[in-house]
Steps between C-alpha positions, in 0.01 A plus 500: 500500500508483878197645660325544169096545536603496877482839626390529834222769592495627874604139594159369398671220274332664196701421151600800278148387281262514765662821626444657153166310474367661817611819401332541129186340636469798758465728217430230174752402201352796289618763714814367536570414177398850341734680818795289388407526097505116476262251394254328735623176406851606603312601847383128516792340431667668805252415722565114444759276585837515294596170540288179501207342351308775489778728386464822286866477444562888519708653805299756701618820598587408862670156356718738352594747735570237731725297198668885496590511880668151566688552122648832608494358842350846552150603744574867322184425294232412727618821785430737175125271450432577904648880478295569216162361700582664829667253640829300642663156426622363746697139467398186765837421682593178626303344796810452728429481902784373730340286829174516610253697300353705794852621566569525142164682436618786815794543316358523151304733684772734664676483142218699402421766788919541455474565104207706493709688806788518282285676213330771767837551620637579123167684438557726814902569460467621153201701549671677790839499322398599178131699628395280211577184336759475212458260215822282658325470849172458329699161298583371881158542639369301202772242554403486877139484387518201259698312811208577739252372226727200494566373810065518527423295273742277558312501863161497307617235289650236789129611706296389238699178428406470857899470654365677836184316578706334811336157412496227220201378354464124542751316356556685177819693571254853449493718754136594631312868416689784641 
C-alpha cells in the first residue's frame, strides 16, 4: 500500500506510528484503550511500525483512513476528522513559480490580497443584497475561502522550501534562509 505507516504530521516527517505513539503516551495506553473499549495490547501494536523488522503486523487506525482516501480517491474522510475537532483540511497544491522567485513570490502574493478581496467582496454584496447571508452565498464565500487558504500555503510552502531567499547556498543547488 502506497504511503502505508507514512502519514505525515504537521510536516514534521513523523510516520502514522509515531504519530499515534506520541499521542497515547500524552495520556498512557490505559486510558486509551478503556476510551476506545480495546485491549492495551491492541494500543501497542498501533503505536509500532506496520511493516519491517520490528513489525506488529496490524494496520493502525490512521494507516487505514489514509488506505480509505487514495481507494475512494476521496479526502471526504479526513475534512469530517478536522470538522469534528474544530478544524479545516486544507490540501498542499503544487509548488509552481514562473521566473524569478522574488517576482514569483509578489505575485503569489497579489494572488492572495486579490482572493481574500474576492471573498470580502462576496461577503459584503450578499450581506447588503440579502441584509443577511443565504445558505447559496454562504457555499461561495466558503469556496472563496478555501482558495485564499490555498494560494497561502502554497506561498508558505515555496517560503519555507526557501524559493525566495534571492541567493543559493554554496554549490548545492538550495537556495539560502529566507
Amino acid at each position: 500500500m502506497a504511503g502505508a505507516d507514512r502519514l505525515q504530521a504537521g510536516g514534521g516527517g513523523l510516520t502514522s506510528h509515531e504519530v499515534l505513539r506520541d499521542t497515547v503516551n500524552k495520556v498512557g495506553t490505559k486510558v486509551v484503550a478503556d476510551e476506545l473499549k480495546l485491549s492495551p495490547a491492541m494500543i501497542y501494536k498501533w503505536c509500532q511500525p506496520s511493516w519491517g523488522e520490528l513489525s506488529s503486523g496490524e494496520r493502525n487506525p490512521l494507516d487505514r483512513i489514509l488506505a480509505l482516501c487514495e481507494a475512494a480517491c476521496s479526502d471526504k474522510p479526513v475534512k469530517w476528522l478536522c470538522e469534528q475537532r474544530n478544524g479545516v483540511f486544507v490540501r498542499n497544491v503544487a509548488l509552481e513559480f514562473d521566473g524569478e522567485p522574488a517576482a514569483s513570490h509578489l505575485r503569489a502574493t497579489q494572488r492572495i490580497v486579490k482572493e481574500f478581496s474576492e471573498l470580502l467582496g462576496t461577503l459584503a454584496e450578499s450581506y447588503s443584497e440579502e441584509q443577511g447571508v443565504s445558505p447559496g452565498s454562504a457555499a461561495c464565500i466558503r469556496r472563496d475561502w478555501e482558495d485564499v487558504k490555498r494560494a497561502a500555503e502554497r506561498l508558505v510552502r515555496a517560503c519555507e522550501r526557501g524559493d525566495f531567499s534571492g541567493e543559493r547556498a554554496g554549490g548545492n543547488g538550495r537556495r539560502g534562509d529566507v
